[in-house]
N, C-alpha and C positions, 0 to 999 in steps of 0.2 A: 362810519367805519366800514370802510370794504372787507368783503368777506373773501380769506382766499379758499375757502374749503370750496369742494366742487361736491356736488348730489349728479351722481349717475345714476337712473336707475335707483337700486337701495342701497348703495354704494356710498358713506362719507368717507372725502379725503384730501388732502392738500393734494399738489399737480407734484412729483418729484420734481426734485434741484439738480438733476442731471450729474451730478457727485459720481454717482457708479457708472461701470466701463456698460458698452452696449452690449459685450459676449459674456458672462458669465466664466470664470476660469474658476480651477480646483484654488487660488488661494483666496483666504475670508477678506473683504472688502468691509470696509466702514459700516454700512446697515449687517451685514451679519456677524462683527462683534459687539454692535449696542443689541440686536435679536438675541444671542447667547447670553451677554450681561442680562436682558431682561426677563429671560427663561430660568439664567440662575437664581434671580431676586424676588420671580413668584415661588421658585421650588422651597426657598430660603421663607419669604411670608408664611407660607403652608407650612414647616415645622416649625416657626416659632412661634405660630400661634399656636399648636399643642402644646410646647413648653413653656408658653406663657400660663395657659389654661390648667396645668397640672405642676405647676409650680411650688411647692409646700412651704418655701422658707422664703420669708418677704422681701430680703433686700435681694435675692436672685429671682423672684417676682419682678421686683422694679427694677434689676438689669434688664431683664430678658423684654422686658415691656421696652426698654428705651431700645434696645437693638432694634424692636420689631417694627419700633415707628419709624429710626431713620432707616432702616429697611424699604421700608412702605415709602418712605419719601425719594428713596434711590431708583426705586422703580417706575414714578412717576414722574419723574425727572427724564432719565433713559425711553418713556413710552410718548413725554409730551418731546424730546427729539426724535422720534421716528414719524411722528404723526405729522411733524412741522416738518420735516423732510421728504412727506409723501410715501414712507415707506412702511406703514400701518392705516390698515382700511377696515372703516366700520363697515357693519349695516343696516339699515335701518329698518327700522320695525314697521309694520304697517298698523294706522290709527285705531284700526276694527281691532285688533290684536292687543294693542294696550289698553282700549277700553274694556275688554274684554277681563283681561289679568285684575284691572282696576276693580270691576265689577265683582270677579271672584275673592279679593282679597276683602275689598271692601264689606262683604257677607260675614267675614270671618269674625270680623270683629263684634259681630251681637252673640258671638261664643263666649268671650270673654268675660272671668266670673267677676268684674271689677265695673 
């Protein structure tokens, strides 16, 4: 299976699909209203998982849960088409740095009264 992601540097990302204009003008183009959808559906995750969490009465418990998922799934959806259209770039971590976190975490757990 070929891989279309490219590694620049620490850079992961597909190449863009040439979709947007080369100049940038004042009106929103394609990547910046899935960017907007996708900033509205993390703002939207962030409160409804307080309303999930502080929920008192259970069948608005399990609304508020089902919204949050296919929430959660909208925004994954909108984030795996920006990444496949090269218009969302990771970075990547360097190896010393996650063995590092691993190491620290991994300590934590002889805390544990269990």
């Amino acid at each position: 299976m070929q891989n279309q992601q490219s590694q620049n540097g620490n850079k992961i990302a597909n190449p863009q699909t040439g979709q947007l204009p080369k100049v940038k003008t004042p009106e929103m183009n394609d990547r910046d209203f899935i960017n907007d959808g996708l900033s509205t559906c993390k703002y939207l995750t962030d409160s409804l998982n307080i309303a999930v969490r502080e929920a008192s009465h259970e069948q608005l418990y399990s609304d508020l849960l089902q919204i949050l998922t296919e929430t959660h799934q909208s925004c994954r959806e909108m984030y795996n088409l920006m990444f496949k259209n090269g218009w969302y770039k990771l970075e990547a971590e360097e190896q010393q740095k996650l063995d590092q976190a691993f190491q620290q975490f991994s300590n934590y757990s002889s805390q544990f009264p269990y």
